[in-house]
C-alpha positions as CSV (number, residue, x, y, z in Angstrom):
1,X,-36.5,159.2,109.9
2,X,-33.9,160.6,112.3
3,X,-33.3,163.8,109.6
4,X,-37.3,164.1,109.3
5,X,-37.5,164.4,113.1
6,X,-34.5,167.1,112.6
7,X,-36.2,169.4,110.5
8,X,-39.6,169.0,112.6
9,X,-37.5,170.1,115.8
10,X,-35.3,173.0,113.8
11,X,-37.0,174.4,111.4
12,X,-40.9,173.2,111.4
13,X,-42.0,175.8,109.2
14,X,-40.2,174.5,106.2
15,X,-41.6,171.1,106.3
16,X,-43.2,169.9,103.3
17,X,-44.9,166.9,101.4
18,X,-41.8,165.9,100.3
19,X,-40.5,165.3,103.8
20,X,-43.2,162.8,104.5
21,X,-43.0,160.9,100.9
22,X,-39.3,160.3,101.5
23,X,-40.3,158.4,104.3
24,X,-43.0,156.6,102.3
25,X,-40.1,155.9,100.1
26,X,-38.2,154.4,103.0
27,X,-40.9,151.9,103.7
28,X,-42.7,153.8,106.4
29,X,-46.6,153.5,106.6
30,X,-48.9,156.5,106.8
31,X,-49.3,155.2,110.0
32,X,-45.8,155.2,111.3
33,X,-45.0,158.5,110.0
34,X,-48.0,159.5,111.8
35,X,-47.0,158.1,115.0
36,X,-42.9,159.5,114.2
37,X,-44.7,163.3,113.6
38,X,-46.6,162.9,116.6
39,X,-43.7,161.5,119.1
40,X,-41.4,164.2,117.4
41,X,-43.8,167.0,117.9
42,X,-44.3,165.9,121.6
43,X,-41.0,165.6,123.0
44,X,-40.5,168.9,121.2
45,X,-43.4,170.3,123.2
46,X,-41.8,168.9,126.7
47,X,-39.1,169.6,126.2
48,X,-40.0,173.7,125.4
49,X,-41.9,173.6,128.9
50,X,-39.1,171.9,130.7
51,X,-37.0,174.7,129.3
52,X,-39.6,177.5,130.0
53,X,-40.0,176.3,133.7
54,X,-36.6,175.8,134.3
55,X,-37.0,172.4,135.2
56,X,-33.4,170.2,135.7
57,X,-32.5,167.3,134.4
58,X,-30.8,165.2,136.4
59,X,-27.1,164.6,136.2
60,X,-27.1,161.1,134.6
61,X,-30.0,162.0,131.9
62,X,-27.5,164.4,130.8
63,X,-24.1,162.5,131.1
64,X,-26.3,159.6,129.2
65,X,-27.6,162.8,126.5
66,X,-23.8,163.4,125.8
67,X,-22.6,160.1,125.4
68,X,-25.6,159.5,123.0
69,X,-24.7,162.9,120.9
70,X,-20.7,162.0,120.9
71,X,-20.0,165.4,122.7
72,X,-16.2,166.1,123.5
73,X,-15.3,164.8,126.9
74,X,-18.6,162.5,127.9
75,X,-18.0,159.4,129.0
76,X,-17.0,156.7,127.6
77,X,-18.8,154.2,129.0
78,X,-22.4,154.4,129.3
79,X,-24.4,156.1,132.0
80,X,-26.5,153.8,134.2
81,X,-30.2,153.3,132.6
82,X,-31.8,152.7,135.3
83,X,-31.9,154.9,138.7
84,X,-33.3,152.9,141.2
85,X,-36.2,154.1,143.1
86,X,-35.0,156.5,147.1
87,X,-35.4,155.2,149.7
88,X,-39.2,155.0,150.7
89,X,-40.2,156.0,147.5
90,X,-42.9,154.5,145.1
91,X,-42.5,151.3,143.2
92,X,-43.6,150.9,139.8
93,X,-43.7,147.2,138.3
């Protein structure tokens, strides 16, 4: 799944059938590769207007980003999850 999602973010153009019947062959339902093409494709798309807006992440997302890739000199314990809410701000449930 993980290298399907790779070539949908790197180099779209090349995908094939192939790409979605090795997932079949992996036990994945037309369904679920549906739902991994579409999740893929959409974080993909946020992710290019973050980028176009210049919009920053904030410094944990990307200390927690590193640790999850295994780049050189990130933490070695994980980031906190959760950020709680400032002061005054909205709760969600």
């Amino acid at each position: 799944m993980l290298e399907y999602v790779g070539k949908l973010t790197l180099r779209s153009p090349e995908m094939t059938r192939e790409d979605t019947e090795t997932l079949r062959r992996h036990g994945f339902s037309d369904v679920q590769i549906l739902e991994i093409t579409m999740l893929g494709a959409w974080f993909n798309y946020m992710t290019r207007i973050a980028d176009a807006l210049g919009v920053e992440v904030e410094p944990w997302r990307r200390e927690w980003g590193d640790f999850v890739l295994g780049k050189p000199g990130a933490s070695h314990a994980a980031p906190p999850m959760l950020v709680p809410p400032p002061a005054g701000g909205p709760r969600h449930p």
